[in-house]
C-alpha positions as CSV (number, residue, x, y, z in Angstrom):
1,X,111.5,72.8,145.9
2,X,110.4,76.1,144.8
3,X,113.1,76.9,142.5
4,X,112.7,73.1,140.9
5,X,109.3,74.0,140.4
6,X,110.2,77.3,138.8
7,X,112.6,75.7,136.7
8,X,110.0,72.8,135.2
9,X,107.5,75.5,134.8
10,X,110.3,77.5,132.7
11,X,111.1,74.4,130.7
12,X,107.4,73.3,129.7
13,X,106.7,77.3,128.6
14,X,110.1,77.2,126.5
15,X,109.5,73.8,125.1
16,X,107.0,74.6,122.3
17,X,108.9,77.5,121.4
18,X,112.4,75.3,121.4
19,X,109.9,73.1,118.8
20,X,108.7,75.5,116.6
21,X,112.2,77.4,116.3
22,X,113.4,74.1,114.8
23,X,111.1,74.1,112.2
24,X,112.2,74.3,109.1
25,X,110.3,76.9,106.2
26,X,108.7,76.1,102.8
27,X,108.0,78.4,100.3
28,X,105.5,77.3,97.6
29,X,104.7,79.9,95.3
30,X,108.4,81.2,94.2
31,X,109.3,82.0,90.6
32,X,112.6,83.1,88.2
33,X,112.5,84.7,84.4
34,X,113.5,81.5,82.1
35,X,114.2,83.0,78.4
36,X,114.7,79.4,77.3
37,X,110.9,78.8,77.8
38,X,109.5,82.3,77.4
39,X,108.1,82.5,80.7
40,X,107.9,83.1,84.6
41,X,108.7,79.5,85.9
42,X,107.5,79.3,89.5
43,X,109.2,76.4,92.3
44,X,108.8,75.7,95.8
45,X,111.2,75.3,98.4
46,X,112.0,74.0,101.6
47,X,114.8,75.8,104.0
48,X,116.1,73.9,107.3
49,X,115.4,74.6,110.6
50,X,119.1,76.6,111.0
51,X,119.0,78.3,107.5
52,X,118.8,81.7,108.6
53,X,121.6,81.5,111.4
54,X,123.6,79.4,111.0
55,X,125.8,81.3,108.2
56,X,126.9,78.7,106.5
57,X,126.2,76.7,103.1
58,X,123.6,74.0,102.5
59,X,123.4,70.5,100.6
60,X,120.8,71.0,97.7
61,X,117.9,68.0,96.6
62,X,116.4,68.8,93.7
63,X,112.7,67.0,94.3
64,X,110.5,66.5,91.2
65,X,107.0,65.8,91.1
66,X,104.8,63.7,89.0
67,X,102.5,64.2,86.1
68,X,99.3,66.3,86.5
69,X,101.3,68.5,89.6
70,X,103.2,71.5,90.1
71,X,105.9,73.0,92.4
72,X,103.3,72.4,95.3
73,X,102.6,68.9,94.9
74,X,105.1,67.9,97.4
75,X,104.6,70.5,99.6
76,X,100.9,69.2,100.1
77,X,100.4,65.8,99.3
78,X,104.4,64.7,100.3
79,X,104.4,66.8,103.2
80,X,108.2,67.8,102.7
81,X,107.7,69.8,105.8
82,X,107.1,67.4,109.0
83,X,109.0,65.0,107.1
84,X,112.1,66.7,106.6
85,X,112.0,68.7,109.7
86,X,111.5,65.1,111.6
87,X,114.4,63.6,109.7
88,X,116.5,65.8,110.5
89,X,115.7,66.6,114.1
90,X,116.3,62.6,114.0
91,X,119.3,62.9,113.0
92,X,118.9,60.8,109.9
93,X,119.6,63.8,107.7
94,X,121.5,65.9,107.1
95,X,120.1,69.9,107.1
96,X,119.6,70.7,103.4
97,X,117.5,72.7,100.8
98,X,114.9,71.3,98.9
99,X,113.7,72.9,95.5
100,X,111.0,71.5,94.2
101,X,110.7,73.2,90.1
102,X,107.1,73.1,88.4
103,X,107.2,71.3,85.2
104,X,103.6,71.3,84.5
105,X,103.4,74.7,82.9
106,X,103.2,75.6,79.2
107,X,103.9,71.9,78.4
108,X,104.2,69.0,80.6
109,X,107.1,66.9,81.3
110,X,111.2,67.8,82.3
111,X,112.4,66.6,79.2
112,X,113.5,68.3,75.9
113,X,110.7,68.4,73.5
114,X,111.9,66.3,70.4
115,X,111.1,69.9,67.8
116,X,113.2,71.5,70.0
117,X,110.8,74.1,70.9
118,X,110.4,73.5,74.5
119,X,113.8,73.1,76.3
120,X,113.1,72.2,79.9
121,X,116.2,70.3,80.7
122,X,118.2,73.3,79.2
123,X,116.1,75.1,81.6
124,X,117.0,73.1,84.6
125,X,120.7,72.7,84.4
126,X,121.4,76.5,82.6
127,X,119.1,78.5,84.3
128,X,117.2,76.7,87.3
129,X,120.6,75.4,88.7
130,X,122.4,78.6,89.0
131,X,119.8,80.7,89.9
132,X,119.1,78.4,92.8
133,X,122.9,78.5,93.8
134,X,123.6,82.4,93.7
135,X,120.4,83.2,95.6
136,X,120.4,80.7,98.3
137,X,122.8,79.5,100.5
138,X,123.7,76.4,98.8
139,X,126.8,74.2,97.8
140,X,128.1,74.1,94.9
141,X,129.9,71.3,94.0
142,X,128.8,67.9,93.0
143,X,129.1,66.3,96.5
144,X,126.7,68.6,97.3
145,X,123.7,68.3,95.0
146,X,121.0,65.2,94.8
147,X,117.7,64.6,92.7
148,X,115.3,62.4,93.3
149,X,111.4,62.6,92.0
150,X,108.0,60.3,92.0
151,X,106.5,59.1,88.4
152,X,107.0,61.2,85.7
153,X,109.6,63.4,88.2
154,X,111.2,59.6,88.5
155,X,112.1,60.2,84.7
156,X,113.5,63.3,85.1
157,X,115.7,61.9,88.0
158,X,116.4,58.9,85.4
159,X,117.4,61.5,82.6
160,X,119.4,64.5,84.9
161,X,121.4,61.7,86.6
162,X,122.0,59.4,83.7
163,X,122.6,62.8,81.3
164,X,124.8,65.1,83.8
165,X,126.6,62.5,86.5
166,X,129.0,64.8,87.1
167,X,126.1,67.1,88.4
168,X,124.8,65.0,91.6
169,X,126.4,62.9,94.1
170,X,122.8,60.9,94.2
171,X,120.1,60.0,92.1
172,X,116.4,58.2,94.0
173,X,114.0,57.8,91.6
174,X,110.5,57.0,92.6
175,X,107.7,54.7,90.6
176,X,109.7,56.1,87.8
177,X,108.3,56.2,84.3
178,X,111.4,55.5,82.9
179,X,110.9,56.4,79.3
180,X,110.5,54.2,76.1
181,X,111.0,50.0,77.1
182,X,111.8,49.5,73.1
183,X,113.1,51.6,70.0
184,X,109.7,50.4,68.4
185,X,107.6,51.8,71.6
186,X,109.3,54.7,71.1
187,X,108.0,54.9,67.3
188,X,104.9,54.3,67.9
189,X,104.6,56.5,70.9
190,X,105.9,59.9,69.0
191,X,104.6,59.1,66.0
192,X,101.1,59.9,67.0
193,X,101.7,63.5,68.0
194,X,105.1,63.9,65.1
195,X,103.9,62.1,62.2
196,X,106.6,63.5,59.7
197,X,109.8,62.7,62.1
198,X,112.3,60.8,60.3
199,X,112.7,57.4,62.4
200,X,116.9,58.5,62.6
201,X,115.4,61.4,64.8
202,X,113.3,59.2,66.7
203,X,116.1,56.2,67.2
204,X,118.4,59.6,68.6
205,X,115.8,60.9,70.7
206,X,114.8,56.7,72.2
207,X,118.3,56.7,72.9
208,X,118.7,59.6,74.8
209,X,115.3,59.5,76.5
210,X,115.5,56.0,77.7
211,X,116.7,55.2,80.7
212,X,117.7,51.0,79.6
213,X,119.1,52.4,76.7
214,X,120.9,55.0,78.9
215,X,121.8,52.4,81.5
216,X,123.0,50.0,78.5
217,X,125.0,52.3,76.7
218,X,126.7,54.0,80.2
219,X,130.7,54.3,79.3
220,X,132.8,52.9,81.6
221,X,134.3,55.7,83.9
222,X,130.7,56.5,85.0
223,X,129.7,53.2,86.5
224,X,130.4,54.7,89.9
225,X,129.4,58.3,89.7
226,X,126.3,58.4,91.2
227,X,124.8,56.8,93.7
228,X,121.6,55.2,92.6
229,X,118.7,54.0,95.2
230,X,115.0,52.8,93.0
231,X,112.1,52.4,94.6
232,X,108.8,50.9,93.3
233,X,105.6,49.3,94.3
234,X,104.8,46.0,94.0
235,X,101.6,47.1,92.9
236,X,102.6,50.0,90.7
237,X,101.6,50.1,86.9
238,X,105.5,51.1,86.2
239,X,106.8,47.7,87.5
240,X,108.2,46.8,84.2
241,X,110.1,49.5,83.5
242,X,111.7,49.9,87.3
243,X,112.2,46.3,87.3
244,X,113.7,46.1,83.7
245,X,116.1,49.3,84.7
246,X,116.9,47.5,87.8
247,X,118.5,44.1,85.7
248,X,120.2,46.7,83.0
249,X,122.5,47.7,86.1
250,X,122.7,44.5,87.2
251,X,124.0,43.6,84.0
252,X,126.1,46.0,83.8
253,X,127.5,45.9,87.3
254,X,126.7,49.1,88.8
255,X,126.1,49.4,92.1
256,X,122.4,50.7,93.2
257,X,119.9,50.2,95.9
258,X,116.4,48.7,94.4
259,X,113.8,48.4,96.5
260,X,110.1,46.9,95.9
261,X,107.7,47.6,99.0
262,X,104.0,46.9,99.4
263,X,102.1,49.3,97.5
264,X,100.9,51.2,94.3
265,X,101.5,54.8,92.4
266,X,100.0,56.9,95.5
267,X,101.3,59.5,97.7
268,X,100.8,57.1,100.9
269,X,104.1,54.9,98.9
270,X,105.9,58.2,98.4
271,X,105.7,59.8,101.5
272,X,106.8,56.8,103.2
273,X,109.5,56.7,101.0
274,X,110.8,60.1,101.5
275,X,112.5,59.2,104.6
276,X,114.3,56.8,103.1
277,X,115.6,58.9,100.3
278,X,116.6,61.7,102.8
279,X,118.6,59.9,104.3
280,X,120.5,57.9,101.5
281,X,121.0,61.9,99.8
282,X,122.7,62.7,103.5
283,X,125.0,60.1,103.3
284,X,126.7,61.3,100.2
285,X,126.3,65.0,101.3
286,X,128.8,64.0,104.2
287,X,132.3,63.1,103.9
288,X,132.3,58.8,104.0
């Protein structure tokens, strides 16, 4: 009776150390030299529970936030921490890195700028990318890289996916602003800020900033190359757009998850999302 005693003693004093070594670590106020943008570009980043033992290599999300946050936006308000760490302790995902970029410094947004003077997509995929892969442990191949990201990070999900398929194995945009709904949107949209653009530079930008024109115009032999999963509030102001996004695949037969749940463009929509997009990333990190 003693020892069992001894023994349930043991495992109620080990327990909450058991819980906190399998928490995983977030890092919120990281930063790399970009000489694309002239500047110290700072990103958070979440680590799994294993990451420093376990010796091997790691899945990669790339999770972007929305317009009027930074780097840290999912760290507080999307709690990326107990979420993940829950996930996959639930075995619902898979152990992976999350790098979360700041796009809300110098200029605002994850696209190129139409002038050309502010190239954060070049960014991303020429300097973020790599930099993220040589000094972490993280795949490297397309299996092994997702994005997903809420609002205005739901148009960069829109964009990296729909520009670079070869790059991710999934794509989960979020109450996405998905760009432009018409070439004449478009006109009137840049024209307030560029009143001397030529409308050829603004039809070439609409159609590579558009994520229906994208969708529409998708070649053939990349109908399948991402996995797509949409998610949008039945209350959200971006409705149209999802929902117009949503019947462009259709159209065009590609396969993708759309989902509409009760709610609006909040955090309290995203985070209970989050799960959901963990575990869709997972199942094209493993080998199905």
């Amino acid at each position: 009776m003693k020892t069992l005693f001894t023994t349930l003693l043991l495992l109620l004093f080990l327990n909450p150390l058991i819980s906190i070594a399998q928490s995983g670590k977030v890092y919120d106020n990281l930063s790399l030299p970009s000489k694309i943008l002239k500047s110290e570009r700072k990103y958070a980043i979440y680590l799994p529970p294993d990451y420093e033992t376990s010796g091997r290599s790691y899945p990669v999300l790339y999770l972007l936030h929305g317009s009027g946050d930074d780097q840290t936006g999912w760290v507080q308000f999307g709690e990326v921490l107990n979420i993940t760490d829950k996930a996959i302790a639930a075995g619902t995902a898979t152990p992976m890195i999350i790098v979360m970029p700041d796009a809300n410094t110098g200029r605002r947004g994850y696209f190129n700028d139409i002038k050309g003077d502010w190239n954060y997509e070049d960014f991303f995929f020429t300097e973020l990318i790599p930099f993220i892969e040589k000094k972490y442990h993280a795949k490297t191949d397309k299996r092994g890289r997702a994005i997903s990201g809420l609002s205005m990070g739901g148009g960069g999900t829109f964009m990296y996916a729909l520009h670079h398929p070869e790059m991710f194995s999934s794509a989960c945009p979020l109450s996405a602003s998905v760009g432009p709904l018409s070439l004449e949107e478009a006109k009137n949209s840049i024209k307030k800020n560029n009143p001397n653009l030529a409308d050829s530079a603004i039809t070439n930008y609409y159609n590579r900033h558009s994520a229906i024109a994208l969708v529409n115009n998708m070649p053939e032999d990349q109908k399948k190359a991402v996995r797509w999963y949409i998610d949008c509030g039945d209350d959200d102001f971006l409705y149209e757009g999802n929902s117009l996004v949503h019947i462009a695949l259709r159209k065009k037969e590609i396969l993708h998850e759309y989902r509409v749940r009760d709610g609006g463009h909040t955090w309290t929509y995203w985070r209970a999302a989050l799960p959901s997009v963990l575990q869709f990333v997972s199942d094209a990190f493993h080998q199905y």
